[in-house]
Each structure stands twice: as C-alpha cells, then as structure tokens.
N, CA, C and O atoms as a CHARMM CRD file, in Angstrom:
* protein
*
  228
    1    1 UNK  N     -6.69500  12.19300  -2.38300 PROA 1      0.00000
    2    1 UNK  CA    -7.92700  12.86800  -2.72300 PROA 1      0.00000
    3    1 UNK  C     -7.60700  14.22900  -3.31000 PROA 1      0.00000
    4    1 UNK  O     -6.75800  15.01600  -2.89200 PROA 1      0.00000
    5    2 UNK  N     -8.35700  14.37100  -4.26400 PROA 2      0.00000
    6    2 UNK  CA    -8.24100  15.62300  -4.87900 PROA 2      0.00000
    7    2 UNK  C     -8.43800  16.83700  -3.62500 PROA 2      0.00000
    8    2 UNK  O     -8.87700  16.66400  -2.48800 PROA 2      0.00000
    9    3 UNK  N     -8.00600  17.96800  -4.19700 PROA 3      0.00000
   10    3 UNK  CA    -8.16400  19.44600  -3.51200 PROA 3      0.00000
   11    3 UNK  C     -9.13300  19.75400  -3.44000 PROA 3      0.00000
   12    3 UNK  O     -9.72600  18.97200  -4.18300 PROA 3      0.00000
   13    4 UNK  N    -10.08300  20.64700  -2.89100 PROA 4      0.00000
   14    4 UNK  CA   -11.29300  21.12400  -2.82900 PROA 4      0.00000
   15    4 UNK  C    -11.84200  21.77600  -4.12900 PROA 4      0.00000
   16    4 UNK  O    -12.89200  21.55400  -4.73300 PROA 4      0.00000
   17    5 UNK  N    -10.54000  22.89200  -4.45800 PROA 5      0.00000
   18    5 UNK  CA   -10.96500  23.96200  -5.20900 PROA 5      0.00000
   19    5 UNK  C    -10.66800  23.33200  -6.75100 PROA 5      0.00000
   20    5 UNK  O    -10.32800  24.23300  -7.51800 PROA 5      0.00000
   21    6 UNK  N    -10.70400  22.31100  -7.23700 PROA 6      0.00000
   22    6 UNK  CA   -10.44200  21.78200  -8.56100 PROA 6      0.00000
   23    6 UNK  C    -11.26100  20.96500  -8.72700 PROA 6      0.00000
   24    6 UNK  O    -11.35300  19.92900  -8.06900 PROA 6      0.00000
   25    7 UNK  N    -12.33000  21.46800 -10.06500 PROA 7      0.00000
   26    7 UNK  CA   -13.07000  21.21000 -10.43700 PROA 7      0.00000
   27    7 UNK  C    -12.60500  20.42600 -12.09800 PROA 7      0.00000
   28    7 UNK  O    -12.01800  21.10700 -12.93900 PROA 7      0.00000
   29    8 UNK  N    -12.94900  19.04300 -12.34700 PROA 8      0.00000
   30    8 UNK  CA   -12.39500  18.90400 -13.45500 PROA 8      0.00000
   31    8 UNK  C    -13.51500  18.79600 -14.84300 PROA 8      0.00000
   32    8 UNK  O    -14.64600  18.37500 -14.60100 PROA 8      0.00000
   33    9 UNK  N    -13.22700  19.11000 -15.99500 PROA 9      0.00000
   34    9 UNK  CA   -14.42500  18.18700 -16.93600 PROA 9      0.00000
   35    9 UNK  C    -15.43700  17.08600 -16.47100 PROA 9      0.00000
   36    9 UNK  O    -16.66100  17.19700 -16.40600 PROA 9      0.00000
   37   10 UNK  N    -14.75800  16.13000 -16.19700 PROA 10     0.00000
   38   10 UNK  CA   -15.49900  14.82800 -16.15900 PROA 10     0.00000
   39   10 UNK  C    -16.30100  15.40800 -14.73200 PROA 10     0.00000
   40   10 UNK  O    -17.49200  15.52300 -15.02000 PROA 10     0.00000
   41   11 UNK  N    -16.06800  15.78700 -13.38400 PROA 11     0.00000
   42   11 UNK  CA   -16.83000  16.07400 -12.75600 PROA 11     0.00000
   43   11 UNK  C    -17.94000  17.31600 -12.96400 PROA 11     0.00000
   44   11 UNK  O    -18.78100  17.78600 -12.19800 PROA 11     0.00000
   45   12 UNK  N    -17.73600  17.48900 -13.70900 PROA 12     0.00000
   46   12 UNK  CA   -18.90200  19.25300 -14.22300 PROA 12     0.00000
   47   12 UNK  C    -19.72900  18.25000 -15.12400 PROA 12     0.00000
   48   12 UNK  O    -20.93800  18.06200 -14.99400 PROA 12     0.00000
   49   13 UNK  N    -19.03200  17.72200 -15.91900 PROA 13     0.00000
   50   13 UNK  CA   -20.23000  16.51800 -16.84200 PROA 13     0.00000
   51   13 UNK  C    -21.18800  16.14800 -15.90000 PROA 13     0.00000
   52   13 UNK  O    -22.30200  16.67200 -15.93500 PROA 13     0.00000
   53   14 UNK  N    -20.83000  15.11200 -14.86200 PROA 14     0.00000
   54   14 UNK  CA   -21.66100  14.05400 -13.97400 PROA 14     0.00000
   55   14 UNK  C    -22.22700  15.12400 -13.42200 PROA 14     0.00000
   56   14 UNK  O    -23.44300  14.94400 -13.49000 PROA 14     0.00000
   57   15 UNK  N    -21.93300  16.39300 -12.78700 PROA 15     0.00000
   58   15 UNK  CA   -23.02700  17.28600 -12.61300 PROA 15     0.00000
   59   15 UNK  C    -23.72200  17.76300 -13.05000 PROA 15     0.00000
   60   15 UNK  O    -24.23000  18.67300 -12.39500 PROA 15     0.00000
   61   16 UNK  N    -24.22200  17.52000 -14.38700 PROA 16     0.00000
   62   16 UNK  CA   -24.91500  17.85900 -14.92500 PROA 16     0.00000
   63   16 UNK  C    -25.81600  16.71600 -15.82400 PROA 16     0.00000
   64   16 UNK  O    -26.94800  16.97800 -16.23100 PROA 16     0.00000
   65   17 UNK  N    -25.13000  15.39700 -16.07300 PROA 17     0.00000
   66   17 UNK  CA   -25.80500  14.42200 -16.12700 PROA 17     0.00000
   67   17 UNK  C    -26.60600  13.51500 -15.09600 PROA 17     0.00000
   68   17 UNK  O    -27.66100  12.93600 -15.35400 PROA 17     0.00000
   69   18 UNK  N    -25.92900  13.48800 -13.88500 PROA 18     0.00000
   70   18 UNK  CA   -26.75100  13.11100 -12.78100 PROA 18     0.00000
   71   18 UNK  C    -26.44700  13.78600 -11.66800 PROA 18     0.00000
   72   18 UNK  O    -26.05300  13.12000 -10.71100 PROA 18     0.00000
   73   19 UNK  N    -26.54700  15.12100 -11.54200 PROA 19     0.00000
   74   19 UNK  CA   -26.14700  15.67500 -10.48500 PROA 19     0.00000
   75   19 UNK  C    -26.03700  15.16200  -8.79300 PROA 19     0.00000
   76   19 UNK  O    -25.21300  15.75700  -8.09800 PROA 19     0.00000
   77   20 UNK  N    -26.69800  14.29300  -8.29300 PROA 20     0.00000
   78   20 UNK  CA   -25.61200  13.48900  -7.03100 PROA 20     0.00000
   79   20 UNK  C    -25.16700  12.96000  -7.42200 PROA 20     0.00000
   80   20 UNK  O    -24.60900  12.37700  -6.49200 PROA 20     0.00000
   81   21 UNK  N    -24.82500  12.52000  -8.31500 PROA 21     0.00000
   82   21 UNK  CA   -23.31800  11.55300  -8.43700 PROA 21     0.00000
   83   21 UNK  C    -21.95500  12.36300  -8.55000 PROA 21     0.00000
   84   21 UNK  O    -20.78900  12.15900  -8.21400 PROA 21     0.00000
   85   22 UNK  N    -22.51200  13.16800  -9.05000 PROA 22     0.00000
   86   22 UNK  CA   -21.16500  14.11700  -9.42600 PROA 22     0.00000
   87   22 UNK  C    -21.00200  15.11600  -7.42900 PROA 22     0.00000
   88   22 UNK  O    -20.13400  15.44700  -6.62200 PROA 22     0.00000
   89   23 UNK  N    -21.91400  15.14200  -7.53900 PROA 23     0.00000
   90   23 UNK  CA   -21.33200  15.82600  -5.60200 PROA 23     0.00000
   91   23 UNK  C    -20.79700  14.61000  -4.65500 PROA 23     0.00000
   92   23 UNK  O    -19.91400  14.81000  -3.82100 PROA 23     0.00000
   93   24 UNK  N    -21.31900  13.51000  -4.82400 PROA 24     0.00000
   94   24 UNK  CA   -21.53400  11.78000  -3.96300 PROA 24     0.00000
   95   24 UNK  C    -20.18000  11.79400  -4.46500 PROA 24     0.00000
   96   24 UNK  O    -19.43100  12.14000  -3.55100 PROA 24     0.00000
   97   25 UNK  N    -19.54900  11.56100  -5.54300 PROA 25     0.00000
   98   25 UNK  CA   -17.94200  11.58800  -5.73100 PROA 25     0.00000
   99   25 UNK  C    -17.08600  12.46200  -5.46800 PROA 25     0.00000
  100   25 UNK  O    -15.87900  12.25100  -5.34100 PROA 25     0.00000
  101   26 UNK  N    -17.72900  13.67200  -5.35000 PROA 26     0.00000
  102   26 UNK  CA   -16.93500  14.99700  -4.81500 PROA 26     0.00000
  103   26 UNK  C    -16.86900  15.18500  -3.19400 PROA 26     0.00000
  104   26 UNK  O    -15.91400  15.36500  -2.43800 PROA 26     0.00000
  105   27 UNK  N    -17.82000  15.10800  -3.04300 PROA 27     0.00000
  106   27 UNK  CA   -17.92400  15.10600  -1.31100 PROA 27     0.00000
  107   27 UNK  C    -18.21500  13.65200  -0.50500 PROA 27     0.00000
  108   27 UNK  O    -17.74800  13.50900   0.62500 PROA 27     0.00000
  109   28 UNK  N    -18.71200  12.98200  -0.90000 PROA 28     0.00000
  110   28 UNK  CA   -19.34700  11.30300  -0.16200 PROA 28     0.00000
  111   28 UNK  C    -20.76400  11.98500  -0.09600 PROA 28     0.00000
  112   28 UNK  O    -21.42600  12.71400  -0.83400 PROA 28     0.00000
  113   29 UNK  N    -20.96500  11.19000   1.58700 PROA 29     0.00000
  114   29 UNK  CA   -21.91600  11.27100   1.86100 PROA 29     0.00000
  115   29 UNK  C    -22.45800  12.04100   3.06400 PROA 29     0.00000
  116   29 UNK  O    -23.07700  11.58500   4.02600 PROA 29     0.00000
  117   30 UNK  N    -21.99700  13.65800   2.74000 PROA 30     0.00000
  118   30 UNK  CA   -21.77800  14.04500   3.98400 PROA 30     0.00000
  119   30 UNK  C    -23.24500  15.40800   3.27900 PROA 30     0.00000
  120   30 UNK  O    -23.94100  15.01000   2.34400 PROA 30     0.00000
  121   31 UNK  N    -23.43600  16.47900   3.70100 PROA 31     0.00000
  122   31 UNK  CA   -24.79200  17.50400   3.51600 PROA 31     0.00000
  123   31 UNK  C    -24.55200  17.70400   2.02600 PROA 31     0.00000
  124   31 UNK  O    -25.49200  17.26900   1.36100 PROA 31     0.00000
  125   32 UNK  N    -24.09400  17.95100   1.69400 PROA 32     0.00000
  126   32 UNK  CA   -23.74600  18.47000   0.26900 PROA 32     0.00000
  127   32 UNK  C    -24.73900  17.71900  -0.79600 PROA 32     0.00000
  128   32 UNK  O    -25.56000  18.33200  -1.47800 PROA 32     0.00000
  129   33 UNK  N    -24.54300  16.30200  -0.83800 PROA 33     0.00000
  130   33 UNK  CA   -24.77700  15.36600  -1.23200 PROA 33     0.00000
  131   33 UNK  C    -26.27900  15.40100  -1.04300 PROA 33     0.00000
  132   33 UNK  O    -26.99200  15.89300  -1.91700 PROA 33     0.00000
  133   34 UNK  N    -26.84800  14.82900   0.21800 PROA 34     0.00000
  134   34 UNK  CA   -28.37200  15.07300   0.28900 PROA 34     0.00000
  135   34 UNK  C    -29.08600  16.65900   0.23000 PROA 34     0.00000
  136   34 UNK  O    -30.25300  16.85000   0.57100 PROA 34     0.00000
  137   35 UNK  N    -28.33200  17.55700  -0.17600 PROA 35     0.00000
  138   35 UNK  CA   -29.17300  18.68900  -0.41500 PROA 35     0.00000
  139   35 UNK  C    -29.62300  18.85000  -1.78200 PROA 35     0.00000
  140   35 UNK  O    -30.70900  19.17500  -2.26300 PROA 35     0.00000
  141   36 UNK  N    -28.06700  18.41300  -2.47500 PROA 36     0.00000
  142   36 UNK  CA   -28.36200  18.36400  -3.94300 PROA 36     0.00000
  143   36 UNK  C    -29.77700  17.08800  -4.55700 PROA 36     0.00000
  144   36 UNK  O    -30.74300  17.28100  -5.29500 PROA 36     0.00000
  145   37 UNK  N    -29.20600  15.60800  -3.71000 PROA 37     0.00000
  146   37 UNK  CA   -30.23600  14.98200  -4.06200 PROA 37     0.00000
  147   37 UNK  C    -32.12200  15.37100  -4.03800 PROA 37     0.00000
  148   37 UNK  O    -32.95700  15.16900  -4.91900 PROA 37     0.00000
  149   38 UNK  N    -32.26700  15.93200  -2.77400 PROA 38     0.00000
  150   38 UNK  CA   -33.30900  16.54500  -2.61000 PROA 38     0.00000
  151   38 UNK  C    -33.84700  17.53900  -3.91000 PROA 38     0.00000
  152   38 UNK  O    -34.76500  17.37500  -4.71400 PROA 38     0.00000
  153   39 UNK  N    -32.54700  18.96800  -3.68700 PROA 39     0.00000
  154   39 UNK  CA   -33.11400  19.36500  -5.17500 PROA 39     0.00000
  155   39 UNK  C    -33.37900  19.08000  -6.09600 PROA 39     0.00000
  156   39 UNK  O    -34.34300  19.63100  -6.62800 PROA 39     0.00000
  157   40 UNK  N    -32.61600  18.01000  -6.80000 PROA 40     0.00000
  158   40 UNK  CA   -32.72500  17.05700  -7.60500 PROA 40     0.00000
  159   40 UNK  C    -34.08500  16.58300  -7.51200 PROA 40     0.00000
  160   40 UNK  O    -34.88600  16.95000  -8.37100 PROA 40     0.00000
  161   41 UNK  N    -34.42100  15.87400  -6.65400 PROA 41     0.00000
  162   41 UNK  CA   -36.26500  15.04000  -6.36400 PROA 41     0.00000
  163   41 UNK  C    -37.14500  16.43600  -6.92000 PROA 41     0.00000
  164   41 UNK  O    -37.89000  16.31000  -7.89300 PROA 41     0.00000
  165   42 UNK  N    -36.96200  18.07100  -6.06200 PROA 42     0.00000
  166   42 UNK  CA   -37.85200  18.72200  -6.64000 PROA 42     0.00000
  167   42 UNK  C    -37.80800  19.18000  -7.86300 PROA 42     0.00000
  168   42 UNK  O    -38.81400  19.70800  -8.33700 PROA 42     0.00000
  169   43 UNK  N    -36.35400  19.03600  -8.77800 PROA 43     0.00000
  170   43 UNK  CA   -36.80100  19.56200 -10.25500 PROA 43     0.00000
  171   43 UNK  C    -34.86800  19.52100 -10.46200 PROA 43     0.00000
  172   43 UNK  O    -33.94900  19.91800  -9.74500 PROA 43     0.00000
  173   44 UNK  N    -34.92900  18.78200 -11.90900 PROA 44     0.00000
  174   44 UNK  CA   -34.04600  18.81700 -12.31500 PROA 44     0.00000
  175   44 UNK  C    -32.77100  20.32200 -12.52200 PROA 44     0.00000
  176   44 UNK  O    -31.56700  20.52600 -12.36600 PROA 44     0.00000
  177   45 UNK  N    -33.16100  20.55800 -12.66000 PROA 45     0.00000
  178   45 UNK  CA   -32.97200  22.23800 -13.41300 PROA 45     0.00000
  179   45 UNK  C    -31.85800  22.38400 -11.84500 PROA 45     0.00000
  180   45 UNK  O    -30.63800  22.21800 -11.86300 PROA 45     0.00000
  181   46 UNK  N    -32.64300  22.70600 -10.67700 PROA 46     0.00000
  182   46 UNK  CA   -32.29200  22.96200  -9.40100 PROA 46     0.00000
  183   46 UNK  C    -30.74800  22.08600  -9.09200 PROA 46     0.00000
  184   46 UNK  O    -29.58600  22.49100  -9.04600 PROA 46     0.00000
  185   47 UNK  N    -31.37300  20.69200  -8.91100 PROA 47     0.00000
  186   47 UNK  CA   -29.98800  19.88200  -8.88500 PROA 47     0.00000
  187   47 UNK  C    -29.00900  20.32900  -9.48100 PROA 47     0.00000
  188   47 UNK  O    -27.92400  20.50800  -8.92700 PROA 47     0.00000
  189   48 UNK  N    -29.22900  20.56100 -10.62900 PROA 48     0.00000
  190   48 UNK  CA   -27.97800  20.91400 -11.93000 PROA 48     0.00000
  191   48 UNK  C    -27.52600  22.00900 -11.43200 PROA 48     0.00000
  192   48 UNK  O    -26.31100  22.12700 -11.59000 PROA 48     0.00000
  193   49 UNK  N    -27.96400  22.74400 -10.96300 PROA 49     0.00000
  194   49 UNK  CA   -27.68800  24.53600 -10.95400 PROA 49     0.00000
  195   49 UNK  C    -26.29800  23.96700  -9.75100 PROA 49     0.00000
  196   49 UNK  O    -25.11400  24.03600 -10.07900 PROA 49     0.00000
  197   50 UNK  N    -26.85600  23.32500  -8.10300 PROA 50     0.00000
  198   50 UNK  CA   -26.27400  23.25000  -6.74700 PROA 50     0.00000
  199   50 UNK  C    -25.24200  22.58100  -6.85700 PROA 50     0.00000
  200   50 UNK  O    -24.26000  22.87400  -6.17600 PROA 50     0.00000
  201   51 UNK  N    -25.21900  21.35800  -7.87700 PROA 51     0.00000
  202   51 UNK  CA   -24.35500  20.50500  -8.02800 PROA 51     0.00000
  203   51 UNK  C    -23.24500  21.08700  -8.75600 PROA 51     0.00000
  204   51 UNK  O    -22.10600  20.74700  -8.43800 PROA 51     0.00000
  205   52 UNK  N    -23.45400  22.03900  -9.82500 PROA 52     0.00000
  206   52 UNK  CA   -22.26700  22.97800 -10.64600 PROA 52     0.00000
  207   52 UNK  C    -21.46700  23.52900  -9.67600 PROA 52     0.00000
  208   52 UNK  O    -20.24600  23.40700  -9.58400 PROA 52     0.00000
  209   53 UNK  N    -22.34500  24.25500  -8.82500 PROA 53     0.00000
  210   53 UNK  CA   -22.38300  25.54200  -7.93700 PROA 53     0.00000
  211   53 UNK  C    -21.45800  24.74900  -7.26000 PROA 53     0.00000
  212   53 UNK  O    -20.32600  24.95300  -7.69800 PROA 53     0.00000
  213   54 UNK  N    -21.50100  23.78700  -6.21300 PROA 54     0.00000
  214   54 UNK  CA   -20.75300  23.10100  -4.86900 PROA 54     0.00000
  215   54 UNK  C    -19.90100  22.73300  -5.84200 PROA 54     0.00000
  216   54 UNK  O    -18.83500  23.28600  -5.57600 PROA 54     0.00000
  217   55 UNK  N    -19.80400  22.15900  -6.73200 PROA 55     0.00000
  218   55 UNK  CA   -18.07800  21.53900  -7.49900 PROA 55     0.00000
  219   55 UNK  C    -17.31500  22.48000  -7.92300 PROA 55     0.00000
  220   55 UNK  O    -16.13800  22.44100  -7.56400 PROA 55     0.00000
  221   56 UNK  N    -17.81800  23.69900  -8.89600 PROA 56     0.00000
  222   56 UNK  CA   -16.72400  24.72800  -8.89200 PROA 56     0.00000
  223   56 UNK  C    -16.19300  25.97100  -7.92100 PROA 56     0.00000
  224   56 UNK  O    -15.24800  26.73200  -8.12600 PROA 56     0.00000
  225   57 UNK  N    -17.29700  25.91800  -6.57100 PROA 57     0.00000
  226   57 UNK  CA   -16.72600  26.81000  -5.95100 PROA 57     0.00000
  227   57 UNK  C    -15.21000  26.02500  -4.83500 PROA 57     0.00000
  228   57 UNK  O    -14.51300  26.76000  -4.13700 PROA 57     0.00000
C-alpha cells in the first residue's frame, strides 16, 4: 500500500471526477470516505474541495 503522504495524478483526477472514489481508494471504508460522500450528496463543489484536501495532505 502506498504511503499516506503521496498523492499521485491519477488520484487528484478521481478526486475531482468522482470524489469518493478517489478517497474509497485512498482510505477504504473507514470516516474519510463517508464524510466526503456526504459532502458530496450536499453539493458537488464541497466533495471536490475534502476529497483534494484528505489526498494531498
């Protein structure tokens, strides 16, 4: 499994094309994942922002 702190292209893409997928492959299925999805349900924009945010930090 990749390192925490390495964020690659293809995962910054899927975060931003479907933002849980791109955290759901980064993290599973552990908080990360359903917070982003949630944001995601209330407004795209949001998802995109949390999902960037949790993959490159």
């Amino acid at each position: 499994m990749r390192g925490q702190g390495s964020a690659t292209c293809v995962d910054i893409l899927l975060a931003i094309i479907l933002p849980p997928l791109g955290v759901f492959l980064k993290f599973g299925c552990r908080a990360e994942f359903w917070i982003c999805l949630l944001l995601t349900l209330f407004g795209y924009l949001p998802g995109i922002i949390y999902a960037v945010y949790i993959i490159t930090k």
